[in-house]
C-alpha positions as CSV (number, residue, x, y, z in Angstrom):
1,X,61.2,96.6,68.2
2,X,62.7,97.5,64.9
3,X,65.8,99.4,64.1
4,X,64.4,102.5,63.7
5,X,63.3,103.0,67.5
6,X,65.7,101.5,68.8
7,X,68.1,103.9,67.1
8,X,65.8,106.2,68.3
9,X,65.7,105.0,71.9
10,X,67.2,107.6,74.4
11,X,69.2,104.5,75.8
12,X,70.8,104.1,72.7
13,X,71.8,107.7,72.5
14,X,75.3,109.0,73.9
15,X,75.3,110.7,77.1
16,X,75.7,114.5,76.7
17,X,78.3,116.1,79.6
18,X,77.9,119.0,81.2
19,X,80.1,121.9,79.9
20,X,81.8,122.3,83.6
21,X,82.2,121.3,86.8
22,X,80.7,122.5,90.0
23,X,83.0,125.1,90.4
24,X,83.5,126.3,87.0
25,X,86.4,124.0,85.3
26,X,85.8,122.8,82.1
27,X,84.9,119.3,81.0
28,X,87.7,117.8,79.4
29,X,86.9,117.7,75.6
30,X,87.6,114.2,74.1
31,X,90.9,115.8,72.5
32,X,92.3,116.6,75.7
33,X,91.2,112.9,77.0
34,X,93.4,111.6,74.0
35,X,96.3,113.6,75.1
36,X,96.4,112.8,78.7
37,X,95.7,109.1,78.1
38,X,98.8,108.8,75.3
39,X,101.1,110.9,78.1
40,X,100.9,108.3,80.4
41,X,101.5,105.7,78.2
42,X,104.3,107.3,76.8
43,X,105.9,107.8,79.7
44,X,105.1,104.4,81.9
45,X,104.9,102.4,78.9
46,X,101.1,101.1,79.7
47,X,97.3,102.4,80.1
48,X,95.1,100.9,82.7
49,X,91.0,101.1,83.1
50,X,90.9,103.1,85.8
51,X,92.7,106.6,83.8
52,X,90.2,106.5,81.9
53,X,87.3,107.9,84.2
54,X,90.0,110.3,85.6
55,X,91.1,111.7,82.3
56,X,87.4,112.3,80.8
57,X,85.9,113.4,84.2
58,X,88.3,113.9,86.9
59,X,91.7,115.4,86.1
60,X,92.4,116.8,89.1
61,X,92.1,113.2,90.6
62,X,94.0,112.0,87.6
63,X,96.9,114.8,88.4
64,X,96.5,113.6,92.2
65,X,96.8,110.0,91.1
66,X,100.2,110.9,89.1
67,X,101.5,112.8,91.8
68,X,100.2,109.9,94.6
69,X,101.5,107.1,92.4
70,X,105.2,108.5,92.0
71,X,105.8,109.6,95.7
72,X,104.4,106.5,96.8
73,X,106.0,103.8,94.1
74,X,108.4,104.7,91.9
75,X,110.6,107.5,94.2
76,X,113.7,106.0,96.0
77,X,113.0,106.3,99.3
78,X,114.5,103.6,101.6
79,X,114.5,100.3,100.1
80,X,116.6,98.8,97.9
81,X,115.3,98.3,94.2
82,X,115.4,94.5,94.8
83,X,114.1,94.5,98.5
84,X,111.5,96.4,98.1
85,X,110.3,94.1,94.6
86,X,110.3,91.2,97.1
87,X,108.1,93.2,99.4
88,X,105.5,94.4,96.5
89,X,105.6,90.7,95.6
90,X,104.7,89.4,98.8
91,X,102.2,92.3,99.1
92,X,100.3,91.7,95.6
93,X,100.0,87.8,96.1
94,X,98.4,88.1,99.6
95,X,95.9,91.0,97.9
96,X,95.1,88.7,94.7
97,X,96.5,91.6,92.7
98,X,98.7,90.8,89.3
99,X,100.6,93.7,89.7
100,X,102.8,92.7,86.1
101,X,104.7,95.9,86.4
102,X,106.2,94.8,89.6
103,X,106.8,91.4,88.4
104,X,109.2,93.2,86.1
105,X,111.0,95.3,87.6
106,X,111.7,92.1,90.3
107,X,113.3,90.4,87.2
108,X,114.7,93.3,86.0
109,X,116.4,93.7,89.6
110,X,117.9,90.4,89.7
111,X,115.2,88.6,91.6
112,X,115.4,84.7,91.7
113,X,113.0,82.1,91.3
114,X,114.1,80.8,95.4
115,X,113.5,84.5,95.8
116,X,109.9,84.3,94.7
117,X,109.1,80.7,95.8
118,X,110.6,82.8,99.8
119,X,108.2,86.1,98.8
120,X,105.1,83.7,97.6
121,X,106.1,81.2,101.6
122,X,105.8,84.7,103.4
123,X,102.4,85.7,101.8
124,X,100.8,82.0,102.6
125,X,101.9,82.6,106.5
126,X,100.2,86.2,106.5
127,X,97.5,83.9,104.9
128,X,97.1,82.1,108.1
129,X,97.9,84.3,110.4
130,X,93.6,84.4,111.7
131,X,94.3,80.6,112.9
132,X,97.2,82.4,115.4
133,X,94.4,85.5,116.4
134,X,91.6,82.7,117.0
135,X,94.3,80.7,119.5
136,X,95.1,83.7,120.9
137,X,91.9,85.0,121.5
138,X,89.7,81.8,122.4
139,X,92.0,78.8,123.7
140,X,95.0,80.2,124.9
141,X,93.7,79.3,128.5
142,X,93.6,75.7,127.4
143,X,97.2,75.8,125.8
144,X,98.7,77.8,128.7
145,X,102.4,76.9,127.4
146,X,102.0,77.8,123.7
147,X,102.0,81.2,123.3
148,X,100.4,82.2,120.2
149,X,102.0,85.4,119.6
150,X,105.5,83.3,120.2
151,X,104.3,80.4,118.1
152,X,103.3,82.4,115.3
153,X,107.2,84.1,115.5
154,X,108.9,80.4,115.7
155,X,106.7,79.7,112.9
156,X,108.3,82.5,111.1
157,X,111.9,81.8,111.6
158,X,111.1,78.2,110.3
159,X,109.5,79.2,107.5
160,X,112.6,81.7,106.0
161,X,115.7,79.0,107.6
162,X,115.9,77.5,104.2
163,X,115.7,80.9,102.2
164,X,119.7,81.6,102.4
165,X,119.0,84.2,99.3
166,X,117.0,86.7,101.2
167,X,118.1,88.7,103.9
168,X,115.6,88.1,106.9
169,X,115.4,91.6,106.8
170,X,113.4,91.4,103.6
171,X,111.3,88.8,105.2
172,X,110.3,90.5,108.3
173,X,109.0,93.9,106.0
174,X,107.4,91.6,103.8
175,X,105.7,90.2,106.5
176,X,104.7,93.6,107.8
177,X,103.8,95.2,104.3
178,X,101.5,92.2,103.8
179,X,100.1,91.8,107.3
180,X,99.1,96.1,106.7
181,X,97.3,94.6,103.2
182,X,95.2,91.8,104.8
183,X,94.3,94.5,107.7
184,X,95.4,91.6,110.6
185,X,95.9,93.9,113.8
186,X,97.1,91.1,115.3
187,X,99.3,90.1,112.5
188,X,100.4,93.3,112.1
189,X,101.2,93.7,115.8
190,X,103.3,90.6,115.4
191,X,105.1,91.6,112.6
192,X,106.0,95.2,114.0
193,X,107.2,93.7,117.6
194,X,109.5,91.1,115.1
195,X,110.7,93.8,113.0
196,X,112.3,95.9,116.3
197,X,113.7,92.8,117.6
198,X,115.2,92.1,114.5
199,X,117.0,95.3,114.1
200,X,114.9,96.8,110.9
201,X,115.2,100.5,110.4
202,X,112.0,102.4,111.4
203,X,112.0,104.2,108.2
204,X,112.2,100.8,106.3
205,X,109.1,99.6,108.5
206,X,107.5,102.9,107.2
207,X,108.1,102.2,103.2
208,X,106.8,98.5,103.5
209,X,103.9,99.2,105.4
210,X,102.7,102.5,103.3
211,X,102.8,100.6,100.0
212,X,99.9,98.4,101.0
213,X,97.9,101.4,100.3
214,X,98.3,101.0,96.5
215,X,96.9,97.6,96.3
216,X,94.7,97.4,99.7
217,X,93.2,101.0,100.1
218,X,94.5,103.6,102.8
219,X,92.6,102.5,105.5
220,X,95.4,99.6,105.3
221,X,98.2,102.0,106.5
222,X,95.7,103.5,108.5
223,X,94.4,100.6,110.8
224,X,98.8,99.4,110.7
225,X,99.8,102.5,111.9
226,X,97.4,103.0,114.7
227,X,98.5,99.5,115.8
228,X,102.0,100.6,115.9
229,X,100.9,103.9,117.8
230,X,99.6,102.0,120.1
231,X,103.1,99.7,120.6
232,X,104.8,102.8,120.6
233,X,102.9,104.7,123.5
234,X,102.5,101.7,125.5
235,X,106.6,101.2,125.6
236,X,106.3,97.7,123.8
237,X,108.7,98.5,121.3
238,X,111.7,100.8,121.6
239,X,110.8,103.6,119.4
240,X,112.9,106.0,118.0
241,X,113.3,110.1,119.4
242,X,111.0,110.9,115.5
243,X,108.3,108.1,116.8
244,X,108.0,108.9,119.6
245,X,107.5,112.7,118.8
246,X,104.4,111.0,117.0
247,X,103.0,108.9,119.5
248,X,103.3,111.8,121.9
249,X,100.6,114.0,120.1
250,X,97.4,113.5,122.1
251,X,93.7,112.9,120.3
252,X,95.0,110.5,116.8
253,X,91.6,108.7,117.2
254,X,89.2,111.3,115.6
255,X,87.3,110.6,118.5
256,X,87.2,113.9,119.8
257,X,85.6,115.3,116.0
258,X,83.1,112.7,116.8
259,X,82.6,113.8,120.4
260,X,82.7,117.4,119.2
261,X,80.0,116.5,116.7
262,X,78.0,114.8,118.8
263,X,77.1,117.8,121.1
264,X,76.6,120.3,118.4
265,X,73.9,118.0,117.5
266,X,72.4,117.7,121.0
267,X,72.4,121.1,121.2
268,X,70.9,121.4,117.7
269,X,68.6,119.1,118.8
């Protein structure tokens, strides 16, 4: 083919957009694409791939995304700066995720090689955690006198004896905040029961299990926090007046929307 058609090729030519959305909002022009991109990289320092879909086609996903990022990230909330970079690091190991921002801001906070080498020991135990599920769910019977759900917690305190530099309280929402990202029920089951014997603060529990979202998706905080509605209606752990006042709702399955669904299309039907 020479140059000349395939110059000429439709494939070769740019796509055109349309002039507005669905309902009516303009197409962002490639000025205002410009502007938005060089905002955000004058005020976090860095652009990924993904703003730039958002900013030429989707800025009200790209305002969401802001707005998402901030509340969910970078606003105080109730971890410490340093505890909750040991939690992210933990986090973005298990999910294969580079996360360099974070990596930062743990050696910005003080964090300590033992510190990592403890973070990067927790996130090879979530790692494992499906050989614990399989005992648990297919040989217990034979190993009536090793409990897996009380091996997999001695296994835990051995693991973090040696890491005098972190407080086990960092090791136990680490464990949690990871176990959300790998979607383990079980794991997560195990590392919510650990957390309340341990002493950790609800609201800590919270943090370190909704930042899995970032890296792992929200049905990771989803799937987590039905298992510890569960733990919570069933009496297993001793849940606070607030989370209880949750678990009390009735109907947090969706099951009745599908049952509700269901007969509208039997009787459509």
């Amino acid at each position: 083919m020479s140059d000349e058609m395939s110059a000429a090729s439709p494939s070769a030519l740019p796509s055109a957009l349309p002039a507005t959305m669905l309902d009516g909002t303009p197409v962002p022009t490639p000025e205002q694409v410009v502007a938005r991109l060089e905002e955000f990289r004058s005020r976090r320092g860095y652009v990924n791939p993904q703003q730039g879909p958002m900013a030429a086609a989707l800025p009200s996903v790209a305002d969401g995304y802001r707005v998402m990022y901030k509340a969910l990230v970078l606003d105080e909330k109730y971890l410490d700066p340093l505890e909750k970079e040991f939690v992210w690091l933990s986090l973005l190991c298990v999910a294969g995720e580079m996360g360099t921002h974070h990596l930062k801001l743990f050696f910005d906070h003080g964090g300590t090689d033992a510190q990592a080498a403890a973070a990067f020991r927790l996130a090879a135990w979530v790692k494992g955690t499906s050989a614990y599920e399989f005992i648990a769910g297919n040989w217990q019977g034979f190993f009536p006198r090793v409990d897996a759900h009380q091996a997999y917690r001695e296994g835990f305190d051995a693991l973090v004896a040696g890491c005098e530099s972190v407080p086990q309280a960092w090791c136990c929402l680490a464990l949690l905040s990871a176990q959300s990202g790998m979607k383990s029920k079980w794991g997560v089951e195990a590392a919510i029961t650990l957390c309340y014997d341990r002493g950790v603060p609800e609201t800590k529990m919270a943090e370190a299990m909704s930042v899995a979202m970032w890296p792992c998706g929200a049905n990771s905080f989803h799937d987590s926090a039905g298992v510890w509605l569960s733990l919570v209606q069933s009496g297993r752990v001793p849940a606070s007046a607030s989370f209880q006042a949750w678990a009390s709702l009735p109907s947090q399955d969706g099951l009745e929307l599908a049952a509700h669904l269901s007969n509208e299309a039997g009787r459509s039907s």
